[in-house]
C-alpha positions in Angstrom: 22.0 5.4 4.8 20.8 3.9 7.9 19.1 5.8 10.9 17.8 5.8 14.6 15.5 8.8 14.6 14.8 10.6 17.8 11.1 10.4 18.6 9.2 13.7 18.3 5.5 13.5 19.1 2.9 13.4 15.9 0.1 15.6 14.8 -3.1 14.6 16.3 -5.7 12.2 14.1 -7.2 15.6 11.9 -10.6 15.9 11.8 -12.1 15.4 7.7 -12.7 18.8 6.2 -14.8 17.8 3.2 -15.6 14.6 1.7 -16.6 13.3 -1.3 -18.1 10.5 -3.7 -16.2 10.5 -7.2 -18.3 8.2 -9.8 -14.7 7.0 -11.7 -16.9 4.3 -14.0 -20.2 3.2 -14.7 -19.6 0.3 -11.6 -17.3 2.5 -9.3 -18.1 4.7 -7.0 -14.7 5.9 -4.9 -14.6 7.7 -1.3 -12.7 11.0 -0.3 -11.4 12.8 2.1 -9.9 16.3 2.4 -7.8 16.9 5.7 -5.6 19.7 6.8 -5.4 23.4 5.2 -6.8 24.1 2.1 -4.4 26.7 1.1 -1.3 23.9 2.6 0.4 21.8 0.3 -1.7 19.1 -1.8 -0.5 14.9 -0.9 -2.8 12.7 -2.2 -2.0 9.1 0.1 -2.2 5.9 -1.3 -3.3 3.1 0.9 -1.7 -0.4 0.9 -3.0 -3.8 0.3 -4.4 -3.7 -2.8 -7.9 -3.8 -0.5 -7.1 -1.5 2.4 -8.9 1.4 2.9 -8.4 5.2 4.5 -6.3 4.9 8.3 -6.9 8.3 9.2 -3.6 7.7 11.6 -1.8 8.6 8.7 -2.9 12.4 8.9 -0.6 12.1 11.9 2.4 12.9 9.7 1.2 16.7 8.4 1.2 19.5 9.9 -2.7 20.6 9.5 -1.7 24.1 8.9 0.9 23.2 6.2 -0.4 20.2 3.8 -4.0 19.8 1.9 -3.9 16.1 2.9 -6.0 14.2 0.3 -7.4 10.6 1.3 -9.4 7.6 -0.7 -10.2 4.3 0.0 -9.0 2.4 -3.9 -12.3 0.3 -5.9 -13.7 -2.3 -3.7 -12.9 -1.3 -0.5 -13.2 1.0 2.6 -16.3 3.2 1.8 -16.1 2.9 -2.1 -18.4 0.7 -3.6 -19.2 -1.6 -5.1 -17.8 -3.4 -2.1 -14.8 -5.9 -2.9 -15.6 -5.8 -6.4 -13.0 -7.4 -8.9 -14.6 -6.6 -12.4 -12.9 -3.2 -13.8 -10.5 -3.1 -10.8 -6.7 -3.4 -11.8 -3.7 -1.0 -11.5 -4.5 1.1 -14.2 -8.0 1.7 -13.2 -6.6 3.0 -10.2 -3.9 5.1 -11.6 -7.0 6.6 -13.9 -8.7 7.4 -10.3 -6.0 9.5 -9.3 -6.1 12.0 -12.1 -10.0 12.1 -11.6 -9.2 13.2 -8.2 -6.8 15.2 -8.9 -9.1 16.7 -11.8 -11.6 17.0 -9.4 -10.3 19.1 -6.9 -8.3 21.5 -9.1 -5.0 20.6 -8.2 -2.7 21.2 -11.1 0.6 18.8 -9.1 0.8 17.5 -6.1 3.1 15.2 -3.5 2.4 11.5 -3.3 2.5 9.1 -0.3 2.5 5.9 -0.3 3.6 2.4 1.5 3.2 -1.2 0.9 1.3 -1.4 -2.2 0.5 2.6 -1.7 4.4 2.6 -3.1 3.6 0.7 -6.2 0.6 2.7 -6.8 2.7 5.7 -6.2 5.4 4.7 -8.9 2.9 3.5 -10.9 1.0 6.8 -10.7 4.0 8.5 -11.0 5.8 7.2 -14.2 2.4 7.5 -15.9 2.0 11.1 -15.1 5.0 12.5 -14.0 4.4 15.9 -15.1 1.5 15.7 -11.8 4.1 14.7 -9.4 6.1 17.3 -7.2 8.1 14.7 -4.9 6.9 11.1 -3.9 7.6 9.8 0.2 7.3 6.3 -0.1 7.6 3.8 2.8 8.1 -0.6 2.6 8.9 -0.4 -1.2 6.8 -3.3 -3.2 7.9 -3.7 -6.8 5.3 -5.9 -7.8 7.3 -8.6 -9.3 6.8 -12.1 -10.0 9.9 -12.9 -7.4 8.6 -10.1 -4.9 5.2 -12.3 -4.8 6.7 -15.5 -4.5 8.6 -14.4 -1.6 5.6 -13.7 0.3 3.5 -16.1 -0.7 5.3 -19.2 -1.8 8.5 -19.5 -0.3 10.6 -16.9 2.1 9.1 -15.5 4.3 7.3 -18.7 5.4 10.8 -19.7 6.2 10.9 -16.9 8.9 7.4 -17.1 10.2 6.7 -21.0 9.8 4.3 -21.3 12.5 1.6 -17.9 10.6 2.9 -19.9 7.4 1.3 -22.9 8.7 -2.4 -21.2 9.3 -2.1 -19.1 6.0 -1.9 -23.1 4.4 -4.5 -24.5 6.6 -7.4 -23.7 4.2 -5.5 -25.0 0.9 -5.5 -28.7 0.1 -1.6 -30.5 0.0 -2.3 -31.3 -3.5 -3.2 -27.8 -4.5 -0.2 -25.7 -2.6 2.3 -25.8 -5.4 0.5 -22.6 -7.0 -1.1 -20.6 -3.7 -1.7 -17.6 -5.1 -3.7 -19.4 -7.9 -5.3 -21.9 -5.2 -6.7 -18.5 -3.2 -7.5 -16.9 -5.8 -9.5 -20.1 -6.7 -11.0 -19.4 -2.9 -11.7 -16.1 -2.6 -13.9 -16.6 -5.8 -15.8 -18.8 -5.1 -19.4 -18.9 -5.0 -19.4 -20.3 -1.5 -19.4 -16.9 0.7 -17.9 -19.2 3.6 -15.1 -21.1 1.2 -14.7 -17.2 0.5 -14.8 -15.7 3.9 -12.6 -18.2 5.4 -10.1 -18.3 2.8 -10.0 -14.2 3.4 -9.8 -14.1 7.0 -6.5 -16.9 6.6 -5.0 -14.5 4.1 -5.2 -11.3 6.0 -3.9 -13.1 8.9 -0.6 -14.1 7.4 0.3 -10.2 6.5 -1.3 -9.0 9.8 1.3 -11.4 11.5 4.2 -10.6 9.7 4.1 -6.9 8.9 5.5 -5.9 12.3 9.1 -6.5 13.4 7.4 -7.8 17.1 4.2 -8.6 15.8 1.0 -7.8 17.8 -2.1 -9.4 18.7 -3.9 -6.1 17.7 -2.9 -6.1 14.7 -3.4 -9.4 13.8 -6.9 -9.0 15.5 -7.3 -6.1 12.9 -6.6 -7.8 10.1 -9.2 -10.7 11.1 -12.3 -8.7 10.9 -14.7 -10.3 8.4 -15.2 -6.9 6.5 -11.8 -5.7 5.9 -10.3 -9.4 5.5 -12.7 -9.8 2.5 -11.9 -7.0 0.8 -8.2 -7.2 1.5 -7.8 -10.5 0.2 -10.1 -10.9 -2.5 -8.6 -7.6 -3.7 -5.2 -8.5 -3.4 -4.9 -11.4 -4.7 -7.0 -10.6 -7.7 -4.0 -8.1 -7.9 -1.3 -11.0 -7.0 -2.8 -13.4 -9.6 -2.6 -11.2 -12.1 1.1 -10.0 -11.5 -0.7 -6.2 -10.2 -1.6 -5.6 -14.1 1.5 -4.4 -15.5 2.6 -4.9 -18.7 6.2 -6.5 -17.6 7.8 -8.3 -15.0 9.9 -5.6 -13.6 7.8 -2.3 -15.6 8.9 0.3 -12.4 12.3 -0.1 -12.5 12.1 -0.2 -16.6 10.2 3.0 -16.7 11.7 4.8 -13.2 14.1 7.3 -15.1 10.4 9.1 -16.2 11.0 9.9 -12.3 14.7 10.9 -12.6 13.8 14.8 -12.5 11.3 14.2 -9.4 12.7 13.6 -5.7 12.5 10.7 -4.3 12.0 9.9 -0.7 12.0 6.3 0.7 12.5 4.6 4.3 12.3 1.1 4.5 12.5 -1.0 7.5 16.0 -3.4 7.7 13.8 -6.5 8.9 10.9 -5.9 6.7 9.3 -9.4 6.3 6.5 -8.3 4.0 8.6 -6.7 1.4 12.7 -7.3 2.2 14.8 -4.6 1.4 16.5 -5.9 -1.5 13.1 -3.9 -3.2 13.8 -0.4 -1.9 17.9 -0.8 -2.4 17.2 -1.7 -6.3 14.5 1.3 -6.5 17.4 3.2 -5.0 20.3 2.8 -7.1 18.0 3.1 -10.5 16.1 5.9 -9.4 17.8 9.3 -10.2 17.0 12.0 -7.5 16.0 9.9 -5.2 17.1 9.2 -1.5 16.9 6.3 1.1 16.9 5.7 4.7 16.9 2.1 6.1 16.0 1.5 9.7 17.7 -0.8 11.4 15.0 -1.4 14.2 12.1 -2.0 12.1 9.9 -4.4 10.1 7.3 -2.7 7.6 4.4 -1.3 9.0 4.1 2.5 9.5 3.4 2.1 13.1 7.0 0.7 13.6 9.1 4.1 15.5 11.9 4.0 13.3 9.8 4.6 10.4 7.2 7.2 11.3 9.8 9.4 13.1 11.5 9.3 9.4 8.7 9.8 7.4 7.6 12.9 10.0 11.1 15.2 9.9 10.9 14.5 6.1 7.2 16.2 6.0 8.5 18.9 8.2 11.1 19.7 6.2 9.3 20.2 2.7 
């Protein structure tokens, strides 16, 4: 199904009502936030990257007097420390967060929102426990696959954006760009901070560039601070390198009927660069119970009309 949503204005930004520091390991520390009513509805969002953090925008989408609106920024980044840590960071440490959470604040199941890798994350979370999940809302479906990578960081989308393709390569010898997710990943840990820092600002660049059907120079100026860059990339890749941890090539499809009793809600932008559509159509079809809107006006960022306006009428109406 494809849509052009008429615009209706958003909630404003919410104010935090509580927050919180969850020790999840001996190394990890992760940061919470509560938002909204705290008799409303329970969501629990899940940021993208891996190596985001918290966009407090995204409280936009709930009604404050109708959804408990649960926030964190994932191991290694935002406010959670320690800061851009690798070591005991993978999928399944991150699905173990969740329940802590959950756990934490006495929620017995709950909605879960996700886009980009927040989708993953979601499935992830959600075939794992689905007995926690009421209904997922998922936005620029990423399915974590060895071909889903490639395209973005190997050959595809550099076909579309040559010019960004050309500074995400700039930092990568010729004799090394056969293999650049290995070849960054190579960077980003090195003991060189600068090697480091300048492989991590290149790599946040390339996604800040593409992730919007007309991109903007905010964003891209966004994604080229030296705090979030480092996170973002070292953290990603880490993620990238080793195919996001899961335990086969295509594991959410191969486990998504454990969803087939849960609704499904998914929009996902027609032009989407990042992740193409081909992702969310293949959720689609094997996912039981679940429903999807493509907009035909839109790339993959949240921010993008088309998508937001979808993603708000759905929250309104459940």
């Amino acid at each position: 199904m494809t849509v052009e949503c008429k615009h209706t204005p958003l909630y404003p930004v919410s104010q935090i009502r509580k927050k919180y520091e969850l020790q999840v390991s001996n190394l990890h520390k992760i940061y919470i936030e509560e938002h909204g009513s705290a008799s409303g509805r329970p969501v629990v969002v899940l940021h993208g990257g891996p190596g985001g953090a918290i966009n407090r925008e995204v409280t936009q989408y709930f009604d404050p007097n109708k959804w408990r609106v649960i926030l964190f920024d994932q191991r290694g980044c935002g406010k959670s420390t320690p800061f851009a840590s690798l070591e005991e960071n993978t999928t399944w440490d991150l699905v173990s967060d969740i329940e802590k959470i959950r756990e934490m604040l006495g929620i017995d199941r709950w909605a879960v929102f996700g886009g980009s890798w927040g989708s993953t994350l979601g499935l992830a979370y959600g075939v794992t426990h689905p007995d926690r999940c009421e209904l997922l809302i998922l936005r620029g479906i990423f399915l974590g696959r060895k071909r889903d990578i490639y395209w973005l960081y190997q050959d595809g989308a550099s076909s579309i954006y040559p010019d960004a393709w050309d500074r995400f390569l700039a930092p990568i010898s010729v004799n090394d760009r056969g293999d650049l997710v290995a070849a960054y990943y190579d960077a980003l840990t090195s003991n060189n901070k600068n090697i480091q820092l300048v492989a991590a600002k290149a790599w946040s660049v390339w996604e800040g560039s593409i992730c919007q059907l007309v991109p903007k120079q905010s964003t891209i100026d966004d994604f080229s601070v030296d705090k979030f860059a480092l996170a973002f990339a070292r953290i990603e890749c880490h993620y990238f390198f080793n195919q996001c941890f899961f335990l086969s090539d295509d594991y959410i499809i191969s486990n998504i009927s454990k969803l087939e009793n849960i609704p499904g809600y998914i929009v996902h932008g027609r032009y989407d660069v990042v992740c193409p559509a081909i992702q969310a159509w293949q959720l689609h079809k094997a996912w039981k119970g679940s429903k999807l809107t493509f907009i035909d006006n839109a790339g993959h960022s949240l921010s993008e009309s088309g998508i937001s306006q979808q993603i708000l009428a759905w929250t309104e109406q459940l």
